[in-house]
N, C-alpha and C positions, 0 to 999 in steps of 0.2 A: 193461469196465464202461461202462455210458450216463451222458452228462452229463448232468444235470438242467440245463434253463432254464426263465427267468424273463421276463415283459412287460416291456417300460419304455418310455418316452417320450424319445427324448434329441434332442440339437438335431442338426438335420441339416445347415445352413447358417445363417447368422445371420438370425435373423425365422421360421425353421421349425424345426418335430419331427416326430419321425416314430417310428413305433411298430415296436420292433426285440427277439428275443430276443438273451438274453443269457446265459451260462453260470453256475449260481448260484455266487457268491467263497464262499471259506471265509474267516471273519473272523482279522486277523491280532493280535498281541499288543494289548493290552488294547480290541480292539471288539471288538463285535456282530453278529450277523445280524439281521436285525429283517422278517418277514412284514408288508408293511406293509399295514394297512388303509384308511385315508383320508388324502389328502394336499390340505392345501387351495392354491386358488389365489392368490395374493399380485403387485399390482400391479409389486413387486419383480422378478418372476419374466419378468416381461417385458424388463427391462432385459438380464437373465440371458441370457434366448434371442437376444435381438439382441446380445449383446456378447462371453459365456463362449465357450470355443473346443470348436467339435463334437470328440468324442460328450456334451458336458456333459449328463449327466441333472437337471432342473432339479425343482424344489420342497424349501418350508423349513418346510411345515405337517407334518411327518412323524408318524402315530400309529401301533401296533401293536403286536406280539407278538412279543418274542425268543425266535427257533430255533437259535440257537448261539452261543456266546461261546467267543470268543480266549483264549492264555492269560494269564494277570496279571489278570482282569477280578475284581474284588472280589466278595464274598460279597453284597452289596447288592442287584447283579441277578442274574434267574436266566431259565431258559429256564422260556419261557410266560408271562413274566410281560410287562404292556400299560405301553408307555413313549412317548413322542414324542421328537423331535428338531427346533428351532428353528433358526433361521436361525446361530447360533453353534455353529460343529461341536466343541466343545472346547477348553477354553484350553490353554496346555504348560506351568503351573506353574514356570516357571524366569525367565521374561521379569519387567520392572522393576515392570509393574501387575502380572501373577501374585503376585508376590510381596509385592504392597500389600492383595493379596486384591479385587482392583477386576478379575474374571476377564472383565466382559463388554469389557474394553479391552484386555485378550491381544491383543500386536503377532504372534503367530503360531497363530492359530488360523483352521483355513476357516472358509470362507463356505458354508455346505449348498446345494447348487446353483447354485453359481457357480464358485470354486474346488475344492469334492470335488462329487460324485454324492449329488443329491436322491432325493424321494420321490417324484416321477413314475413309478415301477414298484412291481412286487408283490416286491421285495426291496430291502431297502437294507442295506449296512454302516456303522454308524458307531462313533465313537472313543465309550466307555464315560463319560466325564468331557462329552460335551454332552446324557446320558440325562438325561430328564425322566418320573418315576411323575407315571400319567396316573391321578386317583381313578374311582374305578368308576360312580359317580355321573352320569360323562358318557361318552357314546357317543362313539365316534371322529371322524364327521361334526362332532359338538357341536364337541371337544375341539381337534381339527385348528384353526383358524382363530386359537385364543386363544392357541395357540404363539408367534404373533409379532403378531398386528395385535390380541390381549388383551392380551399382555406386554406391547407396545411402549405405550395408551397406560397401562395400570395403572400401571407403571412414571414414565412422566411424570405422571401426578396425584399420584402419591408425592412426588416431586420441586417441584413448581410452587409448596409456600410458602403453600398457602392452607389453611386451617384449617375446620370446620365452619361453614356459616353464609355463610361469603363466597361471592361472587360469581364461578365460571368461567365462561370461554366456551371453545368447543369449537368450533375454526372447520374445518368442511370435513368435511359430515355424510356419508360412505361407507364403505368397510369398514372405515377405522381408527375415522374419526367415532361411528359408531353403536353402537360399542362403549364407546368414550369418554364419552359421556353419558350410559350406563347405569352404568358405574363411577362415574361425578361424583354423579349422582344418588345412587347408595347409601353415596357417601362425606359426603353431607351437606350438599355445595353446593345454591346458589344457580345452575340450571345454564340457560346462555343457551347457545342451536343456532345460529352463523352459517352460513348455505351460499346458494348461488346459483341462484334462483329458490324457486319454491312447492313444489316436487315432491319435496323432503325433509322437510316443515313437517308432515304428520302423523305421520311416520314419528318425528320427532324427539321430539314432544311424548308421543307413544306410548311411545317405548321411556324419557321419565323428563325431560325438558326442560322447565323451568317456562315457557322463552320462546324463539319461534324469529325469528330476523331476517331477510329476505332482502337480501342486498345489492345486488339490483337497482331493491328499493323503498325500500328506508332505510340510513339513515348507521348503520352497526353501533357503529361508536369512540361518537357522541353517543348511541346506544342503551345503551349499558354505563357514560357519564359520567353517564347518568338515574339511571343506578341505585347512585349511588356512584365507579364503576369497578372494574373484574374486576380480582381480585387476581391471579387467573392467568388467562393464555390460551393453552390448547392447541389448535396449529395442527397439523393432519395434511396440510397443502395446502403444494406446493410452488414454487406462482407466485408468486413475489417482488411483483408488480402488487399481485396480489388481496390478498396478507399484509401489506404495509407499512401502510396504511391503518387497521389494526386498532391499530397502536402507542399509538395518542390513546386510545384505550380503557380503556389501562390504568391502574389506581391508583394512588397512588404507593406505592414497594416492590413493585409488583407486578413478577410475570416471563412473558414469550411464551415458549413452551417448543415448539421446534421438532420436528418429526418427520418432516416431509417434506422428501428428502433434495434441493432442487430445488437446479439449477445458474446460478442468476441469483442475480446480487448482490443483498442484501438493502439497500435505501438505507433510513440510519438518520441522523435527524439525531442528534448529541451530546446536546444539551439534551434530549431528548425522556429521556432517561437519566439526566445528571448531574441535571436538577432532577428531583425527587422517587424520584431512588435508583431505577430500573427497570434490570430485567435482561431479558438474552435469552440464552438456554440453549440446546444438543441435547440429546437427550436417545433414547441408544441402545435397543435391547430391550431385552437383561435374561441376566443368568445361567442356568443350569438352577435351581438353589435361586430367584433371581425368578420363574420361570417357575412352579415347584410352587404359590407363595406365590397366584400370580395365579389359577390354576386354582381351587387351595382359596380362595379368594375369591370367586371366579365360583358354585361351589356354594354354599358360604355366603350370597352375596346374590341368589341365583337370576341371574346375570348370562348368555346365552345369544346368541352369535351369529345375525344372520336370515340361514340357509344355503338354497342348492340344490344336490343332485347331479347330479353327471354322472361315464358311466364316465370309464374311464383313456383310451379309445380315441378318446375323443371334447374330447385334452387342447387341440387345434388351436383348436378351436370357442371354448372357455373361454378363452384366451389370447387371441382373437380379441376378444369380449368385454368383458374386461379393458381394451384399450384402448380401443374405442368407449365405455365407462365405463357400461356399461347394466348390470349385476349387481344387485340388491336381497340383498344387499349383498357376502357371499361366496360363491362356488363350490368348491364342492369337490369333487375327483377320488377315483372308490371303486375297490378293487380285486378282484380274482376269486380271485387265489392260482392260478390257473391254471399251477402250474410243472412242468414236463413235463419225462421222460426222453427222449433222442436219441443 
């Protein structure tokens, strides 16, 4: 009998991939096969290739179409049916948050593309309990992206404390950014765009931004004390520099709601906090049920990532990219299904 294989992209040394078949897995008790169609690129994914240990197949925008299920796999999914997979592979229901119902803080669940096998190929297996129904409504391209840099900030606008009417700001206008200000916007704020330089400033104002700041030409903190102060600020920026500065900005009771994961200490003076009750948060993606909630919201408010394609073959170039920061705003990797007998 011929094996059937599949494409994929896996990491070949730390900082590279390389495009390799692979034997299609038969899924084991409760996952998946999953035919995957679009997988997007995520700034995350870099950290992935330069640090997961080779053959790591890396991507956590995972969308597609299940062609086999394991056994134990609920009557919920079924083969052929279009699902995604986010950067959370599954919680294991037994752990202390499991059991609080809080699954996206599972102490034992992978990481899609870091610790198990991403969407960088034309197949993937995943664990049945991090499946996300993708509505029909959006194409894969669409859909792909809002798996984690939609969930991540929808999720935080949930969180941030502010109410219709008030004032966010949304510091660090790029693939999480521009997403962000498009949810804020249809969430009802008051939605100020901080980012660096002019070259985000139409973009911003476009996709739903009543005002953009640059913080090369103005004090963003005294820009949002004009206006009251931002009850929340959602930062997708991970330069502790560029973030601290934003703190003054805020109203009191208000919260900075972090999402980028950067490794510099954040300096925060006390007072800036005890006086007028201000908070500062993480704030993770999200569940598969967050995840649903954010798509069907995304439809509902016409909410749509600014995408380009590119194939699988061409994951190097994309990654490449991603670091130089030139993207307008995601990329995403398309697949052939090119799976052959051998």
């Amino acid at each position: 009998m011929r094996q059937m294989t599949y494409r994929a992209m896996q990491i070949a040394r730390p900082g590279e991939v390389e495009l390799v078949e692979r034997s299609v897995p038969v899924p084991g008790p409760g996952e998946v096969l999953i035919a995957v169609e679009a997988c997007g690129v995520c700034g995350a994914d870099v950290a992935d290739v330069d640090s997961a240990p080779p053959p790591r197949v890396p991507g956590h925008e995972v969308v597609g179409r299940i062609v086999a299920l394991g056994a134990g796999v609920p009557a919920l999914w079924q083969a052929g049916q279009r699902v995604g997979v986010g950067r959370l592979g599954g919680h294991c229901n037994v752990c202390p948050q499991c059991r609080q119902g809080r699954f996206q803080l599972c102490t034992d669940q992978p990481f899609v593309g870091s610790t198990c096998d991403g969407g960088y190929a034309e197949m993937m297996v995943a664990r049945c309990n991090a499946l996300v129904a993708i509505p029909d409504e959006l194409d894969a391209h669409e859909a792909a992206p809002i798996l984690c840099a939609g969930l991540a900030t929808f999720n935080a606008l949930r969180k941030c404390g502010a109410q219709a009417g008030d004032t966010v700001a949304i510091a660090g206008i790029g693939g999480l950014g521009h997403m962000a200000v498009q949810y804020a916007r249809r969430m009802g704020f008051r939605v100020i765009a901080v980012g660096r330089g002019t070259a985000p400033a139409d973009d911003a104002l476009a996709l739903g931004a009543h005002r953009y700041v640059d913080t090369h030409s103005e004090d963003a903190a005294a820009v949002l004390q004009s206006l009251g102060g931002a009850q929340a600020i959602v930062s997708t920026m991970g330069t502790a520099a560029a973030l601290a500065p934003l703190l003054a900005g805020l109203a009191p009771t208000g919260r900075l709601v972090l999402l980028g994961a950067g490794k510099e200490p954040l300096p925060v003076a006390p007072g800036q906090l005890v006086v007028g009750e201000r908070q500062v948060i993480g704030s993770i993606t999200g569940s598969p049920y967050d995840n649903e909630r954010t798509l069907d919201f995304s439809v509902l408010a016409g909410v749509r990532p600014m995408i380009e394609t590119m194939p699988l073959e061409r994951a190097s170039e994309a990654l490449a990219r991603i670091r130089a920061g030139t993207p307008r705003y995601r990329i995403v990797l398309t697949m052939t299904h090119a799976v052959q007998p051998r």
